[in-house]
C-alpha positions as a Markdown table, in Angstrom:
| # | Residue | x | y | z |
|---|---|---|---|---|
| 1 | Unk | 22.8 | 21.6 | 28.0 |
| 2 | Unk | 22.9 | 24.6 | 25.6 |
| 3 | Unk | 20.1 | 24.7 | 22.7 |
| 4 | Unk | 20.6 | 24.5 | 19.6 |
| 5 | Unk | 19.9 | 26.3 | 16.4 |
| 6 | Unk | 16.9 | 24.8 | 14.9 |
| 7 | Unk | 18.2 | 25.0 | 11.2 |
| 8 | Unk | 19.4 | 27.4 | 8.9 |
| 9 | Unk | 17.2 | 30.4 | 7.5 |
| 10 | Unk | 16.6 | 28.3 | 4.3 |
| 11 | Unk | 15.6 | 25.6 | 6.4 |
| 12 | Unk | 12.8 | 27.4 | 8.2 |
| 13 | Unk | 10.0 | 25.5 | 5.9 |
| 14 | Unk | 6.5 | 26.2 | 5.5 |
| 15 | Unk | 4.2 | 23.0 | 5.4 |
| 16 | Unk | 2.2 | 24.6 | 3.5 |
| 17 | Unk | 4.4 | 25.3 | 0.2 |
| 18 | Unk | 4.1 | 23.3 | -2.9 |
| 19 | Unk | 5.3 | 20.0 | -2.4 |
| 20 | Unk | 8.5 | 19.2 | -4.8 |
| 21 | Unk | 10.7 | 16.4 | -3.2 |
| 22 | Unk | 13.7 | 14.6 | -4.6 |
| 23 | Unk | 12.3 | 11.2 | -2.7 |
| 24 | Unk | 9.0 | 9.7 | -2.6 |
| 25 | Unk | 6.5 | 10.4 | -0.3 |
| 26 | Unk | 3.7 | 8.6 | 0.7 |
| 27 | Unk | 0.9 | 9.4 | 3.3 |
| 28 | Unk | 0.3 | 7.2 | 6.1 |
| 29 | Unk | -3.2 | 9.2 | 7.1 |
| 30 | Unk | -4.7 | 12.5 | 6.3 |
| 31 | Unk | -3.3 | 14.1 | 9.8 |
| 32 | Unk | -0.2 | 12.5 | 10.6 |
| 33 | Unk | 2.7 | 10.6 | 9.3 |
| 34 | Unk | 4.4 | 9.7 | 6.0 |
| 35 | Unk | 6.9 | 6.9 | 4.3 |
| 36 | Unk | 10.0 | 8.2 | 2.5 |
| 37 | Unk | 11.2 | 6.4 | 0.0 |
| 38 | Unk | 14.2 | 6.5 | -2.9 |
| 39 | Unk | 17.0 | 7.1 | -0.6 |
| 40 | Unk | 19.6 | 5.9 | 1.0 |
| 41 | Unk | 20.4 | 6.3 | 4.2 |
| 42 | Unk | 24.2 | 4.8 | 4.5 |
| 43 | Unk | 25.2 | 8.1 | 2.2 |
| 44 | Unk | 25.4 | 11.3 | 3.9 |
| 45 | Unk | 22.7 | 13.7 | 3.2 |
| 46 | Unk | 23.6 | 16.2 | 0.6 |
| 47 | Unk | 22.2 | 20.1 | 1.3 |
| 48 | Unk | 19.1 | 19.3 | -0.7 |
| 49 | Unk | 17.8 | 16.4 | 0.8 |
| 50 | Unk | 18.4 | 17.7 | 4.2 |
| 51 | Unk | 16.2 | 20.6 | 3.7 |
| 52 | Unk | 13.9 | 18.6 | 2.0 |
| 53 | Unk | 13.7 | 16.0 | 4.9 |
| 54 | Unk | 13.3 | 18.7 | 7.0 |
| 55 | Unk | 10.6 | 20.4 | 5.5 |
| 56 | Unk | 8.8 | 16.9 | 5.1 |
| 57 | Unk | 9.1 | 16.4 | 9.1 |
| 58 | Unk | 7.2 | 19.6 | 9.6 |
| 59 | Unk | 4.6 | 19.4 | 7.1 |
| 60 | Unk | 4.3 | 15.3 | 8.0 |
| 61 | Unk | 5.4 | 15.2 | 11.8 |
| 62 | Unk | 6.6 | 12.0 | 11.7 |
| 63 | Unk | 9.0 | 9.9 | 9.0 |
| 64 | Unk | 9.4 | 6.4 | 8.0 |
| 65 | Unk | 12.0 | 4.7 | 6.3 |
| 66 | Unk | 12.1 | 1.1 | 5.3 |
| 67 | Unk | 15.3 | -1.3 | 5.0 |
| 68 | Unk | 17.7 | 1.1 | 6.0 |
| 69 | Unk | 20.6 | -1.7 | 6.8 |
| 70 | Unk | 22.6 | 1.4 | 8.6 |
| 71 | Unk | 25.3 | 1.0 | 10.9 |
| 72 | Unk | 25.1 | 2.4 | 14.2 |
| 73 | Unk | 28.1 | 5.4 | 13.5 |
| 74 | Unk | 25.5 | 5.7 | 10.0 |
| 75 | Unk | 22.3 | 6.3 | 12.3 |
| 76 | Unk | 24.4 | 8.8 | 14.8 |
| 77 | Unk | 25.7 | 10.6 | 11.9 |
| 78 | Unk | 22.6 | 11.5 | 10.0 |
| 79 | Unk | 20.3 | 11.9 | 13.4 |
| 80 | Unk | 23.5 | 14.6 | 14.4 |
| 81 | Unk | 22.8 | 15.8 | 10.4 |
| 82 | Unk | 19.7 | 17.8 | 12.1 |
| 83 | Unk | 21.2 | 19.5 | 15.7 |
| 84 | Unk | 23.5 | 18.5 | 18.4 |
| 85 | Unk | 22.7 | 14.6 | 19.8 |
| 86 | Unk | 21.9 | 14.2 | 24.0 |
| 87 | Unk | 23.1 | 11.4 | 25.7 |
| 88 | Unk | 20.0 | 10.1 | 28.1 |
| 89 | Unk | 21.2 | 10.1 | 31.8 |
| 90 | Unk | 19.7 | 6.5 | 32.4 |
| 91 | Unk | 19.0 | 4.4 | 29.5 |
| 92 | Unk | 21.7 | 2.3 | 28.5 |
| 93 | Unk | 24.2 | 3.6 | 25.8 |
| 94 | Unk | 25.6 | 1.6 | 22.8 |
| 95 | Unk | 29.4 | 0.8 | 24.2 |
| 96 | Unk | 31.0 | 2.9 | 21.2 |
| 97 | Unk | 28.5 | 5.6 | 20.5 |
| 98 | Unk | 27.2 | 7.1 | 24.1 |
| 99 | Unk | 24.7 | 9.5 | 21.9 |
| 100 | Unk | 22.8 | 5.8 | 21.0 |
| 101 | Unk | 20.4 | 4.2 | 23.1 |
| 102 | Unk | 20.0 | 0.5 | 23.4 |
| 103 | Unk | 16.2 | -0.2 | 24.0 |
| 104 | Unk | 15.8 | -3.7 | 24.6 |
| 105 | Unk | 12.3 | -5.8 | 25.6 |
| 106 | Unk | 12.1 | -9.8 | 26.4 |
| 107 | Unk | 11.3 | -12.3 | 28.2 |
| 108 | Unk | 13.5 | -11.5 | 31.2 |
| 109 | Unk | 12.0 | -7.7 | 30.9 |
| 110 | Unk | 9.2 | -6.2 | 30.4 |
| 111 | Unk | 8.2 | -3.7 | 28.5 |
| 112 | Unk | 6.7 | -0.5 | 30.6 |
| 113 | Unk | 6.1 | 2.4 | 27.9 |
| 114 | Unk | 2.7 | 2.2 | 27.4 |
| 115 | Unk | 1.5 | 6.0 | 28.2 |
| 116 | Unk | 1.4 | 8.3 | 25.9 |
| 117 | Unk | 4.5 | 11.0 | 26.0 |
| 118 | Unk | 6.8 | 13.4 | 24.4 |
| 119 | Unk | 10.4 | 12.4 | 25.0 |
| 120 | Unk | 12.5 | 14.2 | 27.9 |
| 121 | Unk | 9.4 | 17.2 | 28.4 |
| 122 | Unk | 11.1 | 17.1 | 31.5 |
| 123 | Unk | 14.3 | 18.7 | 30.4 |
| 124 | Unk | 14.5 | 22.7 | 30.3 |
| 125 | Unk | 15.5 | 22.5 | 26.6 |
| 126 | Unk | 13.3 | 18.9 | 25.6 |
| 127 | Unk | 14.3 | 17.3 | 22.6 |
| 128 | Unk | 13.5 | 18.7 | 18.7 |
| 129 | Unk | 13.4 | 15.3 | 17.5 |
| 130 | Unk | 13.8 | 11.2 | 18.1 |
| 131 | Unk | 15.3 | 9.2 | 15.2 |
| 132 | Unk | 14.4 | 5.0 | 15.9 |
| 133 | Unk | 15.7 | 2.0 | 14.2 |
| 134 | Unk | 14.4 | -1.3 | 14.4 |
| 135 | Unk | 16.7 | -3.9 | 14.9 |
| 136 | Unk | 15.1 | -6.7 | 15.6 |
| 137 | Unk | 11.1 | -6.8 | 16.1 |
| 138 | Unk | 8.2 | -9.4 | 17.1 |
| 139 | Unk | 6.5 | -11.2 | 14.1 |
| 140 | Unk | 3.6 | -9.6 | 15.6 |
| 141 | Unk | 3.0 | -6.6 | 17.9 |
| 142 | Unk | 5.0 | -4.1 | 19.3 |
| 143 | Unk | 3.4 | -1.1 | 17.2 |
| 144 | Unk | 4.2 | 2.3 | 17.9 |
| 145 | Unk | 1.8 | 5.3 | 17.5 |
| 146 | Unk | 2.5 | 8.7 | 17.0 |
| 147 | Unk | -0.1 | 11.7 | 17.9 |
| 148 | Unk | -0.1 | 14.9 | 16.1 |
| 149 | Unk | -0.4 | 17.4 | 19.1 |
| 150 | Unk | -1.3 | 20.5 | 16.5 |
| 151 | Unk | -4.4 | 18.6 | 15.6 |
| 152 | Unk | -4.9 | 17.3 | 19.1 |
| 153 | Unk | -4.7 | 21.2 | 20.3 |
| 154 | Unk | -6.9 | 23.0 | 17.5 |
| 155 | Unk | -9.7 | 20.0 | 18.5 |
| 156 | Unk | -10.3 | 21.6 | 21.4 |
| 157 | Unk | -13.4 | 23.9 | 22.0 |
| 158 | Unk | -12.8 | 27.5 | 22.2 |
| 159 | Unk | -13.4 | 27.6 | 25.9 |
| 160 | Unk | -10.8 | 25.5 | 26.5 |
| 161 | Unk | -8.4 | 27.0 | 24.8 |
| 162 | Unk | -9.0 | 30.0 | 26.2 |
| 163 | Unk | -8.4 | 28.9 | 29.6 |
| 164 | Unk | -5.4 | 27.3 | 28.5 |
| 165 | Unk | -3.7 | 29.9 | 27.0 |
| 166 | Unk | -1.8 | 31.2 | 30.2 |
| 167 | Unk | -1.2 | 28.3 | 31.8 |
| 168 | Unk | 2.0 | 26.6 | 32.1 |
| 169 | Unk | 2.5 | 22.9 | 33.8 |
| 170 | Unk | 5.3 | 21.2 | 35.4 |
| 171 | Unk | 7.1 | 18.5 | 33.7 |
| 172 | Unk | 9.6 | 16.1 | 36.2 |
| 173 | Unk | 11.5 | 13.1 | 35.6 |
| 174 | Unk | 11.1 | 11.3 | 38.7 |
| 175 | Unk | 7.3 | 10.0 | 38.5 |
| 176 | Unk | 8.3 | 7.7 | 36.1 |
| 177 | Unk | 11.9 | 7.1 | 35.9 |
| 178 | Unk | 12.0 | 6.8 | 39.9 |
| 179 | Unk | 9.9 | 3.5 | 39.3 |
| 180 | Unk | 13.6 | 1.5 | 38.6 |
| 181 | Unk | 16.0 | 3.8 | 41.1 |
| 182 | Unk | 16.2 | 2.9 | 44.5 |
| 183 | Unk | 13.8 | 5.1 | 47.0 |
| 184 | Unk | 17.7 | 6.4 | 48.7 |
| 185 | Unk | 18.9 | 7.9 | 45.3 |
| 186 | Unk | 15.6 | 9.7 | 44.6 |
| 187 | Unk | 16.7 | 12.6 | 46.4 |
| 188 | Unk | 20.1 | 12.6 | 44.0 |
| 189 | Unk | 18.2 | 12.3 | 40.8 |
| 190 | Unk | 15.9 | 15.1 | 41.8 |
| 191 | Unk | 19.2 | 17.5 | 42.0 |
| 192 | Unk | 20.5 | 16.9 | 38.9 |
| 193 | Unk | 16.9 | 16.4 | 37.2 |
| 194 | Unk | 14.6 | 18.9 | 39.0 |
| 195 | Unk | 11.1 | 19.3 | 37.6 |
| 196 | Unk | 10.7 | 22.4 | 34.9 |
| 197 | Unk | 8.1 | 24.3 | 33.6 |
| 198 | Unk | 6.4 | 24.7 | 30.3 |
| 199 | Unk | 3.6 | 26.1 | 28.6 |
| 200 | Unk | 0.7 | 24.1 | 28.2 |
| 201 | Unk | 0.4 | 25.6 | 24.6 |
| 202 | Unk | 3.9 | 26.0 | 23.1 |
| 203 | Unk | 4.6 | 27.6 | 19.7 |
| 204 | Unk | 6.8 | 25.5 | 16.9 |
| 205 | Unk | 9.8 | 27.6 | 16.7 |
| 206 | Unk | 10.0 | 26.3 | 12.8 |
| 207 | Unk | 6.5 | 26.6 | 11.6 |
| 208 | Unk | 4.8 | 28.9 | 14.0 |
| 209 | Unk | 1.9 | 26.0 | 14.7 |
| 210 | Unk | 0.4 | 26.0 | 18.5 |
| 211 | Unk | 0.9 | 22.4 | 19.8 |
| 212 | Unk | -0.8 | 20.9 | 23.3 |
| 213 | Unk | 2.5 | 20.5 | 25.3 |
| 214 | Unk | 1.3 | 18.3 | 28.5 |
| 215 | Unk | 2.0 | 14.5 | 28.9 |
| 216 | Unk | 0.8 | 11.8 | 31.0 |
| 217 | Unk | 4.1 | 10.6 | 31.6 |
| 218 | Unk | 6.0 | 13.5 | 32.4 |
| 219 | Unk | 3.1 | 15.8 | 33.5 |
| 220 | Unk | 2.4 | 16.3 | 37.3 |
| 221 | Unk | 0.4 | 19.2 | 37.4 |
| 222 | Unk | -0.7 | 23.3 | 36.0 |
| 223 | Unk | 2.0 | 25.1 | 37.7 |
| 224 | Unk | -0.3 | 28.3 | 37.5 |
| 225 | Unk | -4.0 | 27.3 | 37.7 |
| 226 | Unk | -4.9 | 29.0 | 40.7 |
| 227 | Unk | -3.5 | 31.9 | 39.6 |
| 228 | Unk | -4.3 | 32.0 | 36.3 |
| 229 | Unk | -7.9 | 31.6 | 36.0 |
| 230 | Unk | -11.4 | 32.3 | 37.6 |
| 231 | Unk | -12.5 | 29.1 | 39.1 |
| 232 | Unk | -14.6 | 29.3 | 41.8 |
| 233 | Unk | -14.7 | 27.1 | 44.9 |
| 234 | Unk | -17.1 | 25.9 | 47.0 |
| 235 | Unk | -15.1 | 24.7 | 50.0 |
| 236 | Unk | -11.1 | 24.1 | 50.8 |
| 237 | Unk | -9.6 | 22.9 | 47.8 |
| 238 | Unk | -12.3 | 22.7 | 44.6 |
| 239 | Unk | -10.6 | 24.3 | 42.3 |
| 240 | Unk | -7.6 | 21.3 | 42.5 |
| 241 | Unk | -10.1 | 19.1 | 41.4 |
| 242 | Unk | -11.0 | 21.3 | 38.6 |
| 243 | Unk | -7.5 | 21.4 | 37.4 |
| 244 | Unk | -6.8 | 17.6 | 37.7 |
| 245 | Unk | -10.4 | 17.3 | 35.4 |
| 246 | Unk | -8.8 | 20.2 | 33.1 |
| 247 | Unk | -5.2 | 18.2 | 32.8 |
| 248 | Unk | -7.0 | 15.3 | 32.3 |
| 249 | Unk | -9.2 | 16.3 | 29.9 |
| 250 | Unk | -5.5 | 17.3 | 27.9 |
| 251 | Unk | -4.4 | 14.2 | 28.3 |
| 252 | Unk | -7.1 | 12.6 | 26.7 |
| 253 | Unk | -6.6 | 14.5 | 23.3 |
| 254 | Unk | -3.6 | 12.8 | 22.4 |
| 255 | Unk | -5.8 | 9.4 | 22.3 |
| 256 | Unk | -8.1 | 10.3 | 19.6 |
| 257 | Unk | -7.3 | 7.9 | 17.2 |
| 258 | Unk | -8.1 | 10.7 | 14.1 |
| 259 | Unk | -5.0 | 12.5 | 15.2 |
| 260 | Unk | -2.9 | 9.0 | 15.4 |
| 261 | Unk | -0.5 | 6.9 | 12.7 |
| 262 | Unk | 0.1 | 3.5 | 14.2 |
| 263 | Unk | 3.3 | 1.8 | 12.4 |
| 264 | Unk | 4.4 | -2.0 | 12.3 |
| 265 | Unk | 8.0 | -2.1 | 12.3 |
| 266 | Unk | 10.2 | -4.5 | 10.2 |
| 267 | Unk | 14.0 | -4.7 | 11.1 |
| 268 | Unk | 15.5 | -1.7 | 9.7 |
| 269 | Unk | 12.8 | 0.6 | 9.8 |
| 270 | Unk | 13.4 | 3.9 | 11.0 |
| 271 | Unk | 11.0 | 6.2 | 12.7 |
| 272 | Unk | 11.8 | 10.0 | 12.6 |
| 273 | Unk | 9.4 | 12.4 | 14.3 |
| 274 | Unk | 9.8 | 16.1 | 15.6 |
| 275 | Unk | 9.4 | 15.6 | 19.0 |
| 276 | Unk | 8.0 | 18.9 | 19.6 |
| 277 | Unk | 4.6 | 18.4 | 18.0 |
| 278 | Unk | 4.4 | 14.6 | 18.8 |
| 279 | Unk | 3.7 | 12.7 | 21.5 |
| 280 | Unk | 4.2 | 8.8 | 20.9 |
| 281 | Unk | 2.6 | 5.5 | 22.7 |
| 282 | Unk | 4.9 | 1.8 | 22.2 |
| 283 | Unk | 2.2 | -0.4 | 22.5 |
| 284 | Unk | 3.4 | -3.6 | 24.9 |
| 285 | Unk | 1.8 | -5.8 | 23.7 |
| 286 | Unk | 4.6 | -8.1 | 22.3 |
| 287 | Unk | 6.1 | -10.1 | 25.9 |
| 288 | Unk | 7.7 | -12.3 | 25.6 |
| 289 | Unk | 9.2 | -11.9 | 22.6 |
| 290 | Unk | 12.2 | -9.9 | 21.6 |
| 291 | Unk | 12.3 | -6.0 | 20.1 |
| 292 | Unk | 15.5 | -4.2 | 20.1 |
| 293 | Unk | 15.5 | -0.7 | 18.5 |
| 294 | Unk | 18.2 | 1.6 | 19.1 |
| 295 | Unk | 17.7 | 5.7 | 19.4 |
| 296 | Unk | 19.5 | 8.9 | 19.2 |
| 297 | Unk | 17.6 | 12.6 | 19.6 |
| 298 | Unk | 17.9 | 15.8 | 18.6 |
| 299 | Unk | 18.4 | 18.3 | 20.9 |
| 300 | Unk | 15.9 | 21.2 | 20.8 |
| 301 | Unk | 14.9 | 25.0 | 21.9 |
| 302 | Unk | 13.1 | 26.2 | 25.1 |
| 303 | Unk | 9.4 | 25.6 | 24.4 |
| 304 | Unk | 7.6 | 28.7 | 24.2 |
């Protein structure tokens, strides 16, 4: 999987120029998230409102749109409108459109979601972003929440971003997507899927922000702890245990519900979020009722 150009030069926006959109915006919460409204998502997206949808997912980090009654070669074409679509190795696919994936919760399945995560961290080149459509939803329950990992990094003390700033951590697919593959195939997945390294503080290639860049889902470990900062030891192996403290004090920024937009879906809602400064938690709290959202995702850049 190559990466892909983030956008054109003129495309590079800065969240903090003067806000001039030709669609309404409104804030969900000071840090994170906004609606978009006044447009139509069946019509292809003309220069303008690209660049203006794109500036508005870096300044807002997350998008929604309401009653967007799109067709599934509509959703694939204006989610391919911002890079070059992956097709997911194991979720199912939509039969014509392999870029689409089905997502599907009831009472004969579970759902199984519930940590907090940025989507395929465990891919070399992760994704730049995640478009998701409702298609058919719980009366009640069945939320999703998005985290703003800027705000979740610059609430760190000092200290701890200073023994961050080195540090990279491995990312693997297996921890969690072993959980449905057979123990014999595990050794298979791990060929094709190895685990990859990141930095624990990545830079937006767009914007230039610093974003905390581990997960609990996809996060196994600091790849460099031992050799990348001064801990002391008393005995054998302390300074493990002052790593697993350290990554799970990371962990627990993305749950501070000041850097958090919870949405309720409505069929045909659409979520948009740039996975590279997100994480995301769908709450299961819905079973056993139906929700059915189909997804397609942007493929990104090397985090850095």
């Amino acid at each position: 999987m190559q990466a892909t150009v983030c956008a054109p030069v003129e495309a590079q926006a800065n969240p903090q120029q003067s806000e001039s959109w030709p669609f309404t915006v409104t804030r969900h919460t000071p840090t994170i998230g906004a609606e978009i409204g006044d447009i139509d998502l069946r019509d292809p997206l003309d220069d303008a409102t690209y660049l203006a949808l794109r500036r508005a997912l870096l300044k807002y980090k997350v998008l929604f749109f309401r009653d967007q009654d799109i067709t599934p070669a509509q959703h694939v074409a204006i989610a391919r409108r911002f890079g070059e679509l992956e097709v997911h190795p194991t979720f199912p696919h939509h039969p014509d459109h392999p870029e689409l994936v089905v997502l599907g919760r009831n009472d004969a399945k579970r759902g199984r979601e519930n940590l907090y995560h940025s989507d395929v961290s465990w891919r070399e080149i992760p994704s730049m972003g995640s478009m998701l459509r409702c298609v058919t939803c719980p009366e009640v329950g069945g939320d999703t929440l998005w985290i703003n990992m800027v705000a979740a990094y610059e609430g760190l003390p000092d200290d701890v971003k200073t023994r961050i700033a080195d540090l990279t951590a491995t990312h693997d697919f297996l921890p969690l997507f072993g959980i449905a593959v057979p123990q014999d195939q595990h050794a298979e997945m791990k060929k094709h899927f190895p685990p990859v390294t990141h930095p624990v503080v990545r830079t937006h290639p767009e914007t230039g922000e610093k974003i905390l860049y581990v997960n609990e889902a996809f996060t196994t470990h600091l790849a460099n702890y031992g050799h990348k900062t001064a801990e002391q030891y008393r005995v054998g192996f302390d300074f493990k245990l002052a790593e697993m403290e350290l990554l799970q004090r990371l962990f627990r920024q993305a749950q501070v519900p000041e850097y958090q937009v919870r949405l309720k879906w409505r069929p045909n809602t659409i979520a948009f979020w740039d996975n590279r400064s997100c994480q995301h938690y769908a709450i299961q709290d819905y079973y056993p009722a139906v929700r059915h959202m189909m997804r397609a995702t942007v493929i990104g850049d090397r985090p850095v």
